[in-house]
N, C-alpha and C positions, 0 to 999 in steps of 0.2 A: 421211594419205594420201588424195588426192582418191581417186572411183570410176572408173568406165572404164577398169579397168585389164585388161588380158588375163594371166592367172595361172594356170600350170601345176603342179599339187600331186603332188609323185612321193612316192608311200605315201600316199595320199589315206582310204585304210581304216581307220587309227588310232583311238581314241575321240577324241584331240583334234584330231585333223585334218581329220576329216568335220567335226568342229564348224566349225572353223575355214574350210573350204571354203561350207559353208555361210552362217556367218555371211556372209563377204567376196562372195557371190552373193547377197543381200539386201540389201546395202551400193552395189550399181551396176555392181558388176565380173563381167567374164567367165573363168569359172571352169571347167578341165580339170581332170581328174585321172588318174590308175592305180596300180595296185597287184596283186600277185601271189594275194593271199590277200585277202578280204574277211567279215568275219563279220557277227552280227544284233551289236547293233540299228543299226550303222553301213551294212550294205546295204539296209534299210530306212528310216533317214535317206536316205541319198542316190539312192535309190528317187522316194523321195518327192518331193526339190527337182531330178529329173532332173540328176542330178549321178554318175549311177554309169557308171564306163566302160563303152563300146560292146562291149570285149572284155576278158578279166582279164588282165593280164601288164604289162609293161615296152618298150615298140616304140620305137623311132629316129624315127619321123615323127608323135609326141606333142610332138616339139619341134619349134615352126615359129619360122624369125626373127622373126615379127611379135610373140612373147613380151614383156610389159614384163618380167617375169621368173618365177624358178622358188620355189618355196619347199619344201626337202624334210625331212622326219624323221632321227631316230636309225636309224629302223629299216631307212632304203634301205642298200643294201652300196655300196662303195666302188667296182666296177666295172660298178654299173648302169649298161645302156647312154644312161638316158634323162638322167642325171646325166654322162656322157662328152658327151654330145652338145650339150649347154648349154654346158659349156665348151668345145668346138668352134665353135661359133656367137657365143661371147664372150656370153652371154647371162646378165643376172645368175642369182646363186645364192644365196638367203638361207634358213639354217637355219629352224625356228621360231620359234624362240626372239630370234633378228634382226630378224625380219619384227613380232613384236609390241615389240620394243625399239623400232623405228622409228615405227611404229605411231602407239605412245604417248609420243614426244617432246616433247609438252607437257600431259602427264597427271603428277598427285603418285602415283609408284611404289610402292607397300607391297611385300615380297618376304616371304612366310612358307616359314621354311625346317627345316631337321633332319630327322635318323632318319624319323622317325615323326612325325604327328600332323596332318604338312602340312594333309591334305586337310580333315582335322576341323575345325582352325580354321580357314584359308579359309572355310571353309562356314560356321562361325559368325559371322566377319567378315559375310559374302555378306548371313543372313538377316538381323543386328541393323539393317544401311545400308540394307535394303531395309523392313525394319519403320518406319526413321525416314524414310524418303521422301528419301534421300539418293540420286543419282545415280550409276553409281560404273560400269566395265567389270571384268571379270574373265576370269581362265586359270584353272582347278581339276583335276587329271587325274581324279575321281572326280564322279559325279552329284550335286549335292547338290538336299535336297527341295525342292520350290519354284520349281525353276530348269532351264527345258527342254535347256538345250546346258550344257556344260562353258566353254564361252567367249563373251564377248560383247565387243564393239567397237563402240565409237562416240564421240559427243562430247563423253564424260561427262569432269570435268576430275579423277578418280581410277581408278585401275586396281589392282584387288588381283591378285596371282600366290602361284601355289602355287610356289613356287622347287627342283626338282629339282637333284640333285648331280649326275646323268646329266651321261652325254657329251653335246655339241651336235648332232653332225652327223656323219656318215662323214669330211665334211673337214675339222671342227673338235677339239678332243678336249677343249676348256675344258669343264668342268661349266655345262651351261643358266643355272644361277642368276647367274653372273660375266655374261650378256650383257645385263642388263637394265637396270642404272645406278639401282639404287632410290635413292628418298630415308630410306625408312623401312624398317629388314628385323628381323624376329622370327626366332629360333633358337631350336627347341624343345628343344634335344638331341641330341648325336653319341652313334651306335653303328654303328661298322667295319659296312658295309654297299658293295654292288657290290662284292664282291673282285677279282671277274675282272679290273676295271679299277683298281681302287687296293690295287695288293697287299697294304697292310699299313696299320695305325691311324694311326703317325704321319704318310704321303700322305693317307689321308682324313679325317685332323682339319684337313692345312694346306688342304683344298680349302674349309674352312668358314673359315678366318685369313683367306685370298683375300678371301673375301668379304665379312667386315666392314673389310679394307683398302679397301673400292671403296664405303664408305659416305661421303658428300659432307660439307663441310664443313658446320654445321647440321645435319644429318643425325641421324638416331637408330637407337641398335640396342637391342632389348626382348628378353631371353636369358632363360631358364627357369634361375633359381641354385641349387636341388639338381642340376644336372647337373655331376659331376665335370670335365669334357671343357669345358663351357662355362662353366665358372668358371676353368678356367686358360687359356684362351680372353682371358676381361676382363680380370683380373689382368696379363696381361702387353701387352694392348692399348693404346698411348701413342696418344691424338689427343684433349686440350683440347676441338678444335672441335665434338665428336661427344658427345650426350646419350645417356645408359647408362643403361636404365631396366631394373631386376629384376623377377619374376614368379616366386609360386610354385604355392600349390593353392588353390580359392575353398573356404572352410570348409561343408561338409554338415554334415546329418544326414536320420538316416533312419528315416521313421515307417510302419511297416506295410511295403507293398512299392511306398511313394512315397521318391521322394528331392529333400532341401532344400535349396538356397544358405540359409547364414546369412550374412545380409550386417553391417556395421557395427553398425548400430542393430539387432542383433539382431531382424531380422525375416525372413520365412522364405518364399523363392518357389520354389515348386515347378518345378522341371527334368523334364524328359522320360529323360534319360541318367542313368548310374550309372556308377561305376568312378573311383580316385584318377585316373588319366592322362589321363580326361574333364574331371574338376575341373582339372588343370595344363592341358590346354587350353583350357579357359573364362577363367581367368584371363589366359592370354595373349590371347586376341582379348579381353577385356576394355581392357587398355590399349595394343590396338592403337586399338581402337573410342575409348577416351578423346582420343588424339593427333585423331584426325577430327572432334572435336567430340561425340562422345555423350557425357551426360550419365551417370553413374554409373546414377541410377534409369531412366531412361530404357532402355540397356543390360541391365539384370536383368530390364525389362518385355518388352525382345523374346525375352530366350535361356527366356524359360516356353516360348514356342510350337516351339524350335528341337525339329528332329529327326536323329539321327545318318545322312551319306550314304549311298549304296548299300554295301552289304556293311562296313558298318562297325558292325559288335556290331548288326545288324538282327535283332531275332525276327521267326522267316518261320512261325514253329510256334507259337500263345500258347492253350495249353490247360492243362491239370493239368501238364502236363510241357511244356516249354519249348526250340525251337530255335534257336539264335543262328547266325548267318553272320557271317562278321568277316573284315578283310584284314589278311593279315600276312605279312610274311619276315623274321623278327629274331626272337631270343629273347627280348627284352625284350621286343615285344610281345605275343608267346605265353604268355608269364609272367604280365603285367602283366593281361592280359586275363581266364584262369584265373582269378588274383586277385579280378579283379573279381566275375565271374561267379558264384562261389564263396562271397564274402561278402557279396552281395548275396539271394544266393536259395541258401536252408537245403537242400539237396537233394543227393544224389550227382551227381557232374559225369563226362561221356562225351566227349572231346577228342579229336577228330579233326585233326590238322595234315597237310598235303601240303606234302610237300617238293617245289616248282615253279620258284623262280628261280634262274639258272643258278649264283648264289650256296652254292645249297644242296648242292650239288655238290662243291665246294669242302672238302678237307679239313680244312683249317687254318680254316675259316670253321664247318662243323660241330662243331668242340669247343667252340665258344660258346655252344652250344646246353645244355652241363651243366646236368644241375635245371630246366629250364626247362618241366617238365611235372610237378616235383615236388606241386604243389596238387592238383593231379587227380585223380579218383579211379580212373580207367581211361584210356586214352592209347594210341591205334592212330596209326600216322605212315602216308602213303599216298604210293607213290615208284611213280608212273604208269609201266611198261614200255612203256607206248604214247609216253609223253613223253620219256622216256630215249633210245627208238630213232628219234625221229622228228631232236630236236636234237643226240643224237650224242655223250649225255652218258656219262660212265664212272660206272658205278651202281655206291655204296658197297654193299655186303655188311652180310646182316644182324648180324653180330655186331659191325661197324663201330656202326650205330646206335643197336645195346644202350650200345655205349660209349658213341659221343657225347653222346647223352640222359642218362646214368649212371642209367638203369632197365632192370630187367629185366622187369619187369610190362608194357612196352610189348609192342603187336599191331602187327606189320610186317607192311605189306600194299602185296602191286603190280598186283592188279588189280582193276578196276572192280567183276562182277561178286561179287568175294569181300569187295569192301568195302560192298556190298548189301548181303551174306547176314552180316555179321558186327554191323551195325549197328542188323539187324532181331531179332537176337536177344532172346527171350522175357528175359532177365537184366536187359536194359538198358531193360526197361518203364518203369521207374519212375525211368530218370538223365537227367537235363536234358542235351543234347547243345549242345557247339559245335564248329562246323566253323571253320577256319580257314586259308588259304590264299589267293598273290596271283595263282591261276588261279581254275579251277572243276570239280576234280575230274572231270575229262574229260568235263564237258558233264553230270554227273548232277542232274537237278533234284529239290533235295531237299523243295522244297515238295510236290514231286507226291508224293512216299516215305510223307512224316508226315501225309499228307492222309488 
């Protein structure tokens, strides 16, 4: 896409949208935006690159005809007036997700996809191409270290994407990942996830079928094969044209409270991260990173320096006793992470989870949650009444999520202040805490708490 372009961004406040505004207003283009709600660190991005609207909301005369076009979010509604008005004026409208498909029409596509893990490998892809001086653009919906914006564009002749199953657009309803035409797409793993929109497993396993149908002839699909879901996935996958390459976990061990890739020739490079679901993601951007040209050695010499992204199993607390911040909405990552946690560091463990995505809400999506905090040693669930009334959600009852959970030893708690006072308890001196959660516990900053 040459620059010069006039681009009007409806939900401009997003985390990847301000990126994305900004990126494309350092590219040559002229760049509007609005948005109802704006938060940090995005109204300080767009602060900065004068990019924050004049006034907060949605107004009719944001769209002028002299528009090349509009580009808007998941998160505009369907009867936003500034999205009415675009189609009024005959003015194009391209999702996100469209806008970088176009984009990158003569870039090699990688899509990293599934449940969980997306953001982690992206970001391990991100640093090993950047450690070998390889060129490369990227989409990430999470921070990773190293790397100032969530997205970058330009005329690099590779483009990594983090492939969401999300809906496209208010006007589209395909899941993001279907618009992008990869050459190359990684599947780390299906788990029943967005209920609200795919009622049920077998709709959101076919939205992952979708997508390795739309893998090119030549093309290749690299799939994690202890996952149940994406082994009968391959198994019943017919296209000759298309190379199937497997992944499973990169062999550790662990000396003191360092942790080692054992690679081939049994030699031993120290890792920054821990936990089995970290190894299954290493392994997959490993033979994403092979397909690109990195070197096997090459590859273990950058992922020494990698560091996990924002709130991804971060210690924000690292003294005698240890705080972890981690993102999650699945059991399996709640579990998985516990796990980790757990067997990595000898100590009583203190599991805080918020229930936050509109998922969790969901009855029939809560009973997936059984055992899922079984490792624990203590396990308070936090169901914000401030976030309940604000989105409108019908709040399970406590004895609903003794069920779900199948514990009774869980501490159910709905407000801010009580999840202060229960966390500061003299008991829990001595238990390594992880928070957990794909908000943030209604803005409480937990660095300031444990400081």
């Amino acid at each position: 896409m040459r620059s010069n372009k006039k681009i009007h961004i409806i939900s401009i406040g997003g985390s990847v949208m301000h990126d994305l505004a900004i990126n494309l207003k350092k590219n040559g283009n002229y760049i509007t935006g609005s948005d109802d709600k704006i938060y940090e660190p995005s109204k300080s991005n767009l602060l900065k690159n004068n990019l924050y609207p004049s006034k907060i909301g949605y107004y009719k005369d944001n769209i002028t005809k002299d528009l090349d076009f509009v580009i808007t979010g998941m998160h505009t509604k369907i009867d936003n007036i500034e999205l009415n008005s675009a189609k009024e004026k005959d003015i194009p409208i391209l999702s996100y997700p469209e806008f970088i498909r176009n984009f990158s029409d003569n870039k090699h596509r990688i899509i990293i996809s599934g449940s969980h893990g997306k953001t982690t490998i992206t970001s391990m892809i991100m640093h090993v191409l950047k450690e070998n001086n390889i060129k490369f653009d990227f989409v990430i919906g999470g921070r990773a270290k190293g790397f100032k914006s969530n997205i970058k564009l330009s005329d690099s002749p590779i483009i990594i994407i983090e492939g969401d199953e999300y809906l496209t657009s208010p006007l589209d309803g395909q899941p993001k990942f279907l618009k992008y035409d990869h050459h190359i797409v990684l599947l780390n793993g299906i788990e029943w996830d967005h209920c609200n929109v795919f009622k049920n497993k077998k709709i959101y396993k076919k939205q992952f079928l979708d997508l390795l149908n739309k893998t090119p002839k030549g093309g290749e699909i690299i799939y994690y094969e202890k996952d149940k879901n994406n082994k009968n996935l391959i198994e019943n996958y017919e296209n000759e044209d298309v190379t199937i390459r497997p992944y499973s976990h990169e062999k550790t061990i662990t000396k003191g409270k360092k942790s080692y890739i054992l690679n081939e020739l049994n030699k031993l490079i120290k890792i920054n991260i821990f936990g089995k679901h970290n190894l299954q993601n290493i392994a997959g951007a490993k033979v994403v990173c092979e397909q690109l040209g990195i070197k096997e050695k090459n590859f273990y010499n950058a992922i020494r320096t990698y560091k996990l992204p924002e709130n991804r199993l971060n210690i924000i607390y690292n003294k005698k006793i240890k705080v972890f911040r981690d993102f999650a909405h699945s059991p399996s990552k709640l579990s998985s992470t516990i796990e980790a946690v757990k067997s990595f560091y000898n100590k009583k463990l203190l599991v805080v989870y918020e229930l936050h995505s509109s998922s969790s809400f969901n009855r029939t999506f809560l009973k997936t949650y059984k055992d899922s905090t079984i490792n624990s040693d203590e396990s308070m669930i936090y169901l914000s009444d401030k976030l309940v009334k604000e989105k409108k959600y019908k709040k399970p009852s406590k004895s609903d999520i003794y069920k779900y959970f199948n514990s009774k030893k869980l501490i159910y708690v709905n407000e801010l202040k009580k999840l202060i006072s229960l966390i500061s308890r003299k008991k829990y001196d001595n238990y390594h805490k992880l928070f957990m959660s794909s908000g943030n516990f209604d803005g409480i900053n937990l660095k300031e708490i444990y400081k």
